[in-house]
C-alpha positions in Angstrom: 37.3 32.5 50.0 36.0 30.5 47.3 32.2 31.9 47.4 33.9 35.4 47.5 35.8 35.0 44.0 32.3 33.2 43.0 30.4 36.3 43.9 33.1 38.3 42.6 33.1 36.4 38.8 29.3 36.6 39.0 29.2 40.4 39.6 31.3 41.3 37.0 29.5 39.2 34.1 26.5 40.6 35.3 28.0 44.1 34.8 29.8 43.2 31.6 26.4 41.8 30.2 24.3 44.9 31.3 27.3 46.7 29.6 27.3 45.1 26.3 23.3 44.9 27.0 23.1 49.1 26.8 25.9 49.4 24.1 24.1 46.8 21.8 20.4 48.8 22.3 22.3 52.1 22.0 24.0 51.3 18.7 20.2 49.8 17.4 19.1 53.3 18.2 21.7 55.2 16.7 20.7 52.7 13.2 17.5 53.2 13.7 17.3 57.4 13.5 20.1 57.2 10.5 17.9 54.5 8.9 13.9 55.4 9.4 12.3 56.2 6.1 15.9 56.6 4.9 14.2 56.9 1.4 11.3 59.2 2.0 11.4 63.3 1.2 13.1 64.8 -1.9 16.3 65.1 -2.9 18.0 68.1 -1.3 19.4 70.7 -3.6 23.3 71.2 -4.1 25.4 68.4 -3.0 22.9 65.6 -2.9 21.5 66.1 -5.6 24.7 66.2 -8.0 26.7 63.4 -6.2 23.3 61.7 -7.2 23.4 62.4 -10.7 26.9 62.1 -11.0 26.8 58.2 -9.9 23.6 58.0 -11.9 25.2 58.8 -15.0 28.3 56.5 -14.1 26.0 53.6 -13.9 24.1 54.1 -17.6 27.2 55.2 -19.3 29.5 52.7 -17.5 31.7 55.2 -17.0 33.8 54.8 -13.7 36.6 57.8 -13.5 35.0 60.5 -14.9 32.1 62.4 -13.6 29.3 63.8 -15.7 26.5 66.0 -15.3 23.8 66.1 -18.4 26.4 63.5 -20.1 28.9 66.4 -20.5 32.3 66.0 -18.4 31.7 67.9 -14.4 33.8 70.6 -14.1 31.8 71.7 -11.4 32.0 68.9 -8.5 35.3 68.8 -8.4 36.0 66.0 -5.9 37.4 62.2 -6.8 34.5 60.1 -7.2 34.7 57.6 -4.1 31.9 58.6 -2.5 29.5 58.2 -6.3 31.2 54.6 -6.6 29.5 54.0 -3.2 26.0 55.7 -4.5 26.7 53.3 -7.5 26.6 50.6 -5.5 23.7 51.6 -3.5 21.6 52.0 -6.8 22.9 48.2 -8.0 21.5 46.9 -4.1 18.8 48.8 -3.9 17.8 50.6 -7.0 17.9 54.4 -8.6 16.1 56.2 -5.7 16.6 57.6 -2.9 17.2 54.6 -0.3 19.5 53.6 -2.7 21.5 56.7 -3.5 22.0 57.4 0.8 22.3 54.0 2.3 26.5 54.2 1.9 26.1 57.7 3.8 23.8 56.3 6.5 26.2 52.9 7.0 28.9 55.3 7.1 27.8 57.1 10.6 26.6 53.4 11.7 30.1 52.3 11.4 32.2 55.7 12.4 29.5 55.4 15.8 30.5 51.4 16.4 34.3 52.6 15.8 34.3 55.0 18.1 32.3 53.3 20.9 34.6 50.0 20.9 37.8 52.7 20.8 36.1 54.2 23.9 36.0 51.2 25.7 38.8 50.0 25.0 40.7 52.8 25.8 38.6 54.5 28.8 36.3 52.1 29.9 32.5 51.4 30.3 31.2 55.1 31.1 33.2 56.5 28.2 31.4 53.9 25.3 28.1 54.6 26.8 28.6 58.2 26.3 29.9 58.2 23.1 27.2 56.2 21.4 24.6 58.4 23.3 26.3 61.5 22.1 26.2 60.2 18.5 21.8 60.0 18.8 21.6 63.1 19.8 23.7 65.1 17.6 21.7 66.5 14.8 24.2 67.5 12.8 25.8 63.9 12.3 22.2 63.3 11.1 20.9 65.7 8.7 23.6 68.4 7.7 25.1 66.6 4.0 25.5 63.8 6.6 24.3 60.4 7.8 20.6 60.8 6.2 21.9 62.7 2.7 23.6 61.6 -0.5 26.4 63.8 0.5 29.9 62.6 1.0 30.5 63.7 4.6 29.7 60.4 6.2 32.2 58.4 4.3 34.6 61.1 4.8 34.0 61.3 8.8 34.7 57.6 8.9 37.9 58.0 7.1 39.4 61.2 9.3 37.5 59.4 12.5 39.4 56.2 11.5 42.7 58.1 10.8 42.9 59.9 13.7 41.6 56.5 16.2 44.6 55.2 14.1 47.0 57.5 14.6 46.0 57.1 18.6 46.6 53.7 18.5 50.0 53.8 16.9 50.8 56.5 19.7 50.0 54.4 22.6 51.1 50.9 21.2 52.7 51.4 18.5 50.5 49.9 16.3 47.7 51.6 13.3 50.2 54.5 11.2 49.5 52.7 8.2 46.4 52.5 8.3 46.2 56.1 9.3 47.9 56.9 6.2 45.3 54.8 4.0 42.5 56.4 6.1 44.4 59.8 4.7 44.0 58.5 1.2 40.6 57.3 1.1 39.5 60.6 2.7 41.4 62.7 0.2 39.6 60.7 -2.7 36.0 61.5 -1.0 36.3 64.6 0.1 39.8 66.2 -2.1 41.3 68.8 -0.2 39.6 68.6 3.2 41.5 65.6 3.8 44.2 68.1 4.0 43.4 68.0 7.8 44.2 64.5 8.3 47.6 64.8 7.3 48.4 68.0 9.3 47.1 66.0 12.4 49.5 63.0 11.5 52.9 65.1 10.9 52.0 67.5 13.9 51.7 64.4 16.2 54.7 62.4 14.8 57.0 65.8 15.1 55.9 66.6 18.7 56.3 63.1 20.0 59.9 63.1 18.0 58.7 59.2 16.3 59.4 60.6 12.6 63.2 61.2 13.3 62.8 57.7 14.1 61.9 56.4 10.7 63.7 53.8 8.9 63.5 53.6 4.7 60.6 51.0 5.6 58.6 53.2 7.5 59.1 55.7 4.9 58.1 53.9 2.2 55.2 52.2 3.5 53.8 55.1 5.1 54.1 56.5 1.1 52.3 54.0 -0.3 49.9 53.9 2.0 49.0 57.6 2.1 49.6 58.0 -2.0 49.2 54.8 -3.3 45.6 54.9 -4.5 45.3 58.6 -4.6 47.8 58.4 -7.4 45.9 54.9 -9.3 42.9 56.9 -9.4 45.1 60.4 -11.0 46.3 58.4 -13.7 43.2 56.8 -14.6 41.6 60.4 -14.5 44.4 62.0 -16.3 44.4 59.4 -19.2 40.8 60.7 -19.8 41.3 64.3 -19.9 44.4 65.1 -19.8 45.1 67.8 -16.6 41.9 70.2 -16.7 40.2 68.6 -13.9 43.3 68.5 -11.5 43.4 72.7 -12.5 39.9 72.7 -11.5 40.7 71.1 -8.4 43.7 73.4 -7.4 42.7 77.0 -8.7 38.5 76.5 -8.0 38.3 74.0 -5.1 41.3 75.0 -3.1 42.2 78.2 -3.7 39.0 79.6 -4.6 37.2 78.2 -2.1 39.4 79.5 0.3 39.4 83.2 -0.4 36.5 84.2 -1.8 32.6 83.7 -1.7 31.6 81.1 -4.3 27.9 80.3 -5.2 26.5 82.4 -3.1 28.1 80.8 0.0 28.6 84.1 2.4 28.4 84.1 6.3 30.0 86.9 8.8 33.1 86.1 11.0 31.5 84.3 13.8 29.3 82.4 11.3 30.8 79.0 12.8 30.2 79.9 16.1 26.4 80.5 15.8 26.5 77.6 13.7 28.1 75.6 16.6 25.9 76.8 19.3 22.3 76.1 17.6 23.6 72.7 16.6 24.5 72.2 20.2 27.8 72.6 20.9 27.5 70.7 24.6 27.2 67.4 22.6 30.5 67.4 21.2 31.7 68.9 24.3 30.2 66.1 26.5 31.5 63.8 23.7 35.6 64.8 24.3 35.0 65.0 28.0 34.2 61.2 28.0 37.3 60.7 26.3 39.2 62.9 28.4 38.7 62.3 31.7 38.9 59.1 31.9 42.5 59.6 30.5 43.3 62.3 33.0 42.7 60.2 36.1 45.0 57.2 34.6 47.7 59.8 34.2 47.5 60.9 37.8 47.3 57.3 39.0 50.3 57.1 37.4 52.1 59.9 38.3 
């Protein structure tokens, strides 16, 4: 009986250190293709290039809330500046070029891929880790689309909703992670402004259908207010002491509503636009990704029904 459990023990360490093993070489691989010649190429028009200039005139003028371009006041990138504080600290690390103005983007997708790989585990097992991380290497769109290898802001702001939501899953099955959901809302809506929009519809959608926010007590309500508005509002008095409300007009009438209903710098695409887009970027990548979260979860709800 006793060589049995041995053999038993001995099995699964081997198992758990072949595991760990293939997650540990998988998450090298994933850092490798974000960070391989990181700093090689040019600087890619439109978003890179302006969050780049906009942290690189933050730097010289020491000037930490508002954004410039050509030292006159950015009325055009109208997001909070989150993601140039983390090209600013890139160019203090690593200095003004290119490795220096993407490394936060590329550590960004290193991080959301490690999140979501221990989640996995943790939640549905071996299988379900090892395909996540492997569905993060070969999805091209995490890689090069204003994402992991750009100065663009996406990464940081995929970790935030990614963290939100793994959050928000937490705090459904034990209870545990709203308020960092909530923060995760925050420091989304200051890299990324309005899409962060999504976050928070995710949240109250989930809290209403499983009936927990009728449960709220003035505690819940209050930290869950702080949490999700706390720093968004720091950084809106800051910005507002500067000048006054113009960029928060901007941000309302151009970057919301704008955006939203009409065709803005030459920005156009037909109705299925996002499915083509989907398709050529491989659509079976993502769907292989939520299929390793799902079924896994399926069979644990039969074994318990």
């Amino acid at each position: 009986m006793k060589n049995k459990t041995r053999i038993v023990l001995e099995s699964n360490l081997l198992k758990d250190m072949l595991f760990w093993a293939m997650f540990t070489m998988l998450m090298l691989l994933f850092a490798f293709i974000c960070l391989y010649r990181l700093g090689e190429g040019t600087v890619r028009d439109w978003d890179e290039a302006r969050h780049g200039v906009n942290a690189y005139e933050m730097v010289k003028n020491n000037e930490w809330i508002v954004t410039t371009y050509g030292n006159e006041i950015d009325y055009w990138n109208l997001k909070p500046p989150l993601s140039e504080w983390m090209i600013a600290l890139g160019y203090f690390m690593f200095g003004f070029n290119l490795f220096g103005m993407r490394i936060y983007s590329a550590v960004s997708m290193i991080l959301t891929a490690l999140i979501c790989g221990l989640f996995a585990y943790k939640c549905n097992g071996k299988i379900s880790a090892i395909v996540t991380l492997a569905c993060f290497s070969g999805t091209t769109p995490l890689l090069f689309q204003h994402c992991a290898r750009t100065g663009d802001a996406d990464s940081l702001y995929i970790l935030f909703h990614m963290t939100a939501v793994l959050a928000l899953c937490s705090y459904l099955r034990r209870g545990v992670g709203l308020y960092l959901s909530c923060l995760c809302f925050s420091f989304a809506f200051l890299t990324k402004s309005w899409h962060a929009g999504c976050i928070g519809i995710i949240v109250l959608t989930c809290l209403i259908l499983t009936k927990r926010i009728f449960r709220f007590k003035i505690k819940n309500w209050i930290l869950c207010v702080i949490s999700a508005l706390g720093p968004i509002m720091l950084w809106a008095v800051a910005r507002a002491s500067k000048d006054g409300m113009a960029f928060f007009e901007g941000m309302l009438k151009l970057d919301l509503l704008e955006r939203s209903t009409t065709v803005l710098v030459g920005a156009a695409g037909d109705v299925a636009y996002y499915f083509h887009h989907l398709w050529n970027s491989g659509i079976f990548i993502p769907l292989a990704m939520m299929a390793a979260f799902a079924v896994p979860l399926l069979r644990d709800k039969e074994k318990r029904g």
